[in-house]
C-alpha positions in Angstrom: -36.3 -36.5 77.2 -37.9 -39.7 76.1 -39.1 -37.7 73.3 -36.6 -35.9 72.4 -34.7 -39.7 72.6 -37.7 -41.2 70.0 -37.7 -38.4 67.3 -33.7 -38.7 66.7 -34.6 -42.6 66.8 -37.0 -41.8 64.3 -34.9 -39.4 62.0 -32.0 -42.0 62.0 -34.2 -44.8 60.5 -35.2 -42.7 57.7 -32.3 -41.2 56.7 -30.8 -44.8 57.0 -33.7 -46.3 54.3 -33.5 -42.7 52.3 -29.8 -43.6 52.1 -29.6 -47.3 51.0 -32.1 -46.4 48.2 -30.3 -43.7 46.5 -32.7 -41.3 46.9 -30.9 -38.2 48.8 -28.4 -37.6 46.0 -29.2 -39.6 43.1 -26.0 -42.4 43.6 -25.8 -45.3 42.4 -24.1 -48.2 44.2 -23.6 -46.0 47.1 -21.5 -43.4 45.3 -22.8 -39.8 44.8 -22.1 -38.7 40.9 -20.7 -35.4 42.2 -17.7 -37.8 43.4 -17.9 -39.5 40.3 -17.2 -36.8 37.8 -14.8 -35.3 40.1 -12.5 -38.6 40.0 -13.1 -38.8 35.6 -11.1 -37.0 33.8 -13.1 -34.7 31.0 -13.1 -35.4 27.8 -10.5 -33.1 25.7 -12.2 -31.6 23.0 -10.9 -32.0 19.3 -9.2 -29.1 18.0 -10.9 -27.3 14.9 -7.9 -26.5 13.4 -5.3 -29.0 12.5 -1.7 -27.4 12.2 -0.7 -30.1 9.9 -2.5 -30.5 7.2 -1.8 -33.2 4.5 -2.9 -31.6 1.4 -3.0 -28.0 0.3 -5.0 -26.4 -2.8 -3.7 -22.8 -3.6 -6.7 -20.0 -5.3 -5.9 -17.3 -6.4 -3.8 -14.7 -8.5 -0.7 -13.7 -9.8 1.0 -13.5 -6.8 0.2 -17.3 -6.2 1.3 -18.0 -9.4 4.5 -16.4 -8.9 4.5 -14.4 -11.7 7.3 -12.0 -13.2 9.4 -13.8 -10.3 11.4 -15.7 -12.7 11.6 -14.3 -15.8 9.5 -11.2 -17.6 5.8 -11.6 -18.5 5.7 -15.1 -17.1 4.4 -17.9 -13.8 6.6 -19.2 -12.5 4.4 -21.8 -9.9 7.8 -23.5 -9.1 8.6 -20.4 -6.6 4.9 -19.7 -5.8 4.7 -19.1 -1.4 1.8 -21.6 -1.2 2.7 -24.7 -3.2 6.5 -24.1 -5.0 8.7 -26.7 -5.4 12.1 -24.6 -4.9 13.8 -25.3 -1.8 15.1 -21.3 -2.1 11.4 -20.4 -1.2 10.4 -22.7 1.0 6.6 -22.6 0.1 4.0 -23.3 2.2 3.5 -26.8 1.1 7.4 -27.5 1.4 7.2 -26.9 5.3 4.0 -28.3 5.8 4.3 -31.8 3.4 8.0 -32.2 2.5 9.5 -32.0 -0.4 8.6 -36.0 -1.0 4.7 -35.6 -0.9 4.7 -32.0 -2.8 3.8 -33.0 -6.3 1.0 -35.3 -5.4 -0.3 -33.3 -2.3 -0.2 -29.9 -3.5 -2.2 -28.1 -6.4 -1.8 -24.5 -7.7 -5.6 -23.4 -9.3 -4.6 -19.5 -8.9 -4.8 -17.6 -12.2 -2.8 -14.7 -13.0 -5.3 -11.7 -14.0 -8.0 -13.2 -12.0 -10.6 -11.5 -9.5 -12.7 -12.2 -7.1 -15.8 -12.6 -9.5 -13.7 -16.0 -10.5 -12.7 -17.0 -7.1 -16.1 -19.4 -6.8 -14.7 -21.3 -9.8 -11.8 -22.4 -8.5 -12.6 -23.3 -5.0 -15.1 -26.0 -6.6 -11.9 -27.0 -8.5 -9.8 -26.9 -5.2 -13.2 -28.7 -3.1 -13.0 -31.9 -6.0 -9.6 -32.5 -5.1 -10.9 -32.9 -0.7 -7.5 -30.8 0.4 -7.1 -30.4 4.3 -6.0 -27.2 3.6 -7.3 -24.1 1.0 -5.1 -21.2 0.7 -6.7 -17.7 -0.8 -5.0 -14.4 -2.1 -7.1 -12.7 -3.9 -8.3 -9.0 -4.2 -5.1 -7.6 -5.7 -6.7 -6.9 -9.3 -9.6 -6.1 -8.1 -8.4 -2.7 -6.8 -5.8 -2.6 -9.6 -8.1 -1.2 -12.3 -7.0 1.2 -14.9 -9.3 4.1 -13.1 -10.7 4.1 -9.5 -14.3 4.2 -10.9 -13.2 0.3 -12.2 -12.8 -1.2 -9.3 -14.9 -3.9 -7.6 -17.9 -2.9 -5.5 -17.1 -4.1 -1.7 -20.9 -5.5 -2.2 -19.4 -7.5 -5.3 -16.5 -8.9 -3.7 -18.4 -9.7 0.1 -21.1 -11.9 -2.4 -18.5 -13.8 -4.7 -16.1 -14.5 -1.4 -19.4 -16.0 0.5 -20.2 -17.9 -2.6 -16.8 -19.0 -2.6 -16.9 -20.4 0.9 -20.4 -22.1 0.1 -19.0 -23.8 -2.7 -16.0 -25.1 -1.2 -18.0 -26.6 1.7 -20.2 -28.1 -0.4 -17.6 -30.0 -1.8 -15.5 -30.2 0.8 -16.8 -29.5 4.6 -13.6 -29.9 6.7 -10.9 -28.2 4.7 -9.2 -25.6 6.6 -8.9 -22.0 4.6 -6.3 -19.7 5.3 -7.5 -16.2 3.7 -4.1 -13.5 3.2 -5.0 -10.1 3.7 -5.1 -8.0 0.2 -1.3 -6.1 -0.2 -1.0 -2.5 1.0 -0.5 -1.0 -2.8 0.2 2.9 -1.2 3.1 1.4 0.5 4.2 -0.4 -2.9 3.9 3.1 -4.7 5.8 4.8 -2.3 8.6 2.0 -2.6 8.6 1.9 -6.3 8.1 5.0 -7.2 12.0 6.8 -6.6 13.4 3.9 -8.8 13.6 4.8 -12.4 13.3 1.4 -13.5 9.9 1.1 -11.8 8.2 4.5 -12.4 9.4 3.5 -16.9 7.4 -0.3 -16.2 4.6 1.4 -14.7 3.8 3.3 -17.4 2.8 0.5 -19.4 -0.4 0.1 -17.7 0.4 -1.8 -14.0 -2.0 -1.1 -11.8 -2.6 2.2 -13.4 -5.1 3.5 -10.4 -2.4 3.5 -7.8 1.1 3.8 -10.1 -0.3 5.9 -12.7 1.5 8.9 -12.8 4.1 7.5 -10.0 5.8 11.5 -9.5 2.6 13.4 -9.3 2.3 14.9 -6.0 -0.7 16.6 -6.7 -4.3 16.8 -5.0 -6.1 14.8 -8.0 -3.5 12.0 -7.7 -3.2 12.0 -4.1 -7.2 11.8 -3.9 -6.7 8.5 -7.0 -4.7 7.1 -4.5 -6.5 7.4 -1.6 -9.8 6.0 -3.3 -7.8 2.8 -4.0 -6.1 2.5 -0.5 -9.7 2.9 0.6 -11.1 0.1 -1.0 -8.1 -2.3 -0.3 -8.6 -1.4 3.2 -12.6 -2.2 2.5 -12.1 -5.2 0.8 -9.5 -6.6 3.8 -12.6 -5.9 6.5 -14.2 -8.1 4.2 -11.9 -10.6 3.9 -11.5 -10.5 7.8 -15.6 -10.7 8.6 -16.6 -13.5 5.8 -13.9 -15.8 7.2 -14.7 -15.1 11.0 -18.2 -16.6 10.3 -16.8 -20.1 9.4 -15.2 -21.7 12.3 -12.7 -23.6 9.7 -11.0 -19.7 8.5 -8.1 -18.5 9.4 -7.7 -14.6 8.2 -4.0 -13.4 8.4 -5.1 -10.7 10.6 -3.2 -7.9 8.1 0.4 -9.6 7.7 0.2 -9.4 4.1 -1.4 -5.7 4.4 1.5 -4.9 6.9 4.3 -6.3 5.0 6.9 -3.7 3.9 8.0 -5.1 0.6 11.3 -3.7 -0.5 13.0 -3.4 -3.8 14.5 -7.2 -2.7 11.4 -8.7 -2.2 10.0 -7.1 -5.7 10.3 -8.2 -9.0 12.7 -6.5 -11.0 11.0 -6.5 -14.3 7.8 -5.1 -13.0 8.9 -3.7 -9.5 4.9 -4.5 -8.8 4.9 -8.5 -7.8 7.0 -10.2 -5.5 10.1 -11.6 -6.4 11.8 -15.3 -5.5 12.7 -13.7 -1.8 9.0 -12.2 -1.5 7.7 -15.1 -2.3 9.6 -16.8 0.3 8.7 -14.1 2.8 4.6 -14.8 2.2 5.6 -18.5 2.5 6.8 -17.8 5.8 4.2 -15.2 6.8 1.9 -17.9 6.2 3.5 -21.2 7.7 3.4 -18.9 11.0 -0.3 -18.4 10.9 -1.7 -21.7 10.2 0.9 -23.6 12.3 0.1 -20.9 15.2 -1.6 -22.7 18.5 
């Protein structure tokens, strides 16, 4: 018993002098840290992605140019969905800057005709101006060739849309991209193509590897087709992977693609690009993406 009595002596004296020098859980003044950083609040982490950006740069073609949407064979940037200044529309930069800070927070480098060879161009033009925010539509033109065998290689437009990307980082590291999807063109022949007025405008040469030939039913056209809704498709997995691998992109995971564009939202001297409502209906396609939590 006495000792049984001396070794419990013994353990208490220890554990006492372990105790008062810190050393059985690593405390300080007499507080173990696992108590500590259960009474601290963690740190919240800051958010990638801002949903309000100040400043918005627009790439791009045609369609962000708002071509044909105002009058024939003309832009018409004062409609465009990313950086218009028409309150009808809405644009992208309306919502996001207000109609105050529009003019000298929002610039429209998209050229109509252009493809994705040119896109590097213009995002070092968009990365000298530092926006918050890049949009890109792009890819349109480059499946809109006069024949199939025309059209960009997918190898061709995954190398210029990483260059792209590189450059505007070089310029300009933090700016937010949102990337829209390239339009669903089968869906835009089958619209088009039982107006009369749209099947006489296509014959002049619109996006003659889809809407060539808008009536023919037959297995050569339908294969035509299908080669160019191939490659849109391609070019939107593109569009999809390049931006997944730079924590700044948004990709409009198919909106565009999915849109149903009627003859409203179509312009009625080309029935091919969008009109002042489709406009407003990308503007609002994209205000839901880049604003989304």
């Amino acid at each position: 018993m006495r000792g049984r009595r001396r070794f419990r002596t013994t353990v208490a004296v220890v554990t006492a002098a372990l105790l008062s020098a810190g050393a059985l859980s690593g405390c300080t003044a007499g507080e173990p840290s696992a108590v500590r950083s259960a009474t601290r609040p963690a740190p919240s982490p800051t958010p990638l992605w801002d949903v309000s950006p100040s400043s918005v740069a627009a790439v791009g073609d045609s369609m962000t140019r708002a071509f044909d949407a105002c009058a024939v064979l003309s832009d018409c940037p004062e409609v465009s969905w990313a950086t218009g200044t028409d309150t009808a529309v809405n644009s992208l930069a309306l919502r996001l800057l207000g109609p105050e800070k529009v003019a000298a927070r929002s610039w429209n480098l998209a050229r109509t005709g252009a493809r994705m060879a040119e896109l590097p161009e213009q995002m070092a033009g968009a990365a000298a101006r530092r926006p918050e925010l890049v949009t890109v539509m792009m890819g349109a033109n480059d499946a809109c060739r006069p024949t199939p065998d025309l059209m960009t290689p997918v190898e061709d437009f995954r190398a210029s849309f990483e260059t792209a990307l590189f450059r505007l980082r070089k310029g300009a590291p933090k700016a937010q991209v949102y990337v829209t999807s390239v339009p669903d063109l089968k869906r835009l022949w089958s619209t088009g193509r039982v107006d009369p007025v749209g099947r006489q405008v296509w014959k002049l040469g619109i996006c003659g590897a889809m809407l060539a030939d808008a009536e023919d039913l037959g297995p050569a056209a339908e294969r035509r087709r299908t080669a160019v809704q191939d490659r849109v498709v391609a070019y939107n997995r593109v569009l999809k992977e390049v931006c997944a691998g730079d924590v700044r992109c948004r990709y409009d995971g198919g909106a565009v693609f999915g849109f149903r564009f009627d003859g409203e939202q179509l312009s009625p001297w080309d029935w091919f690009h969008p009109s002042k409502d489709g406009q407003a209906r990308l503007a609002e396609l994209a205000y839901r993406r880049i604003t989304a939590a």
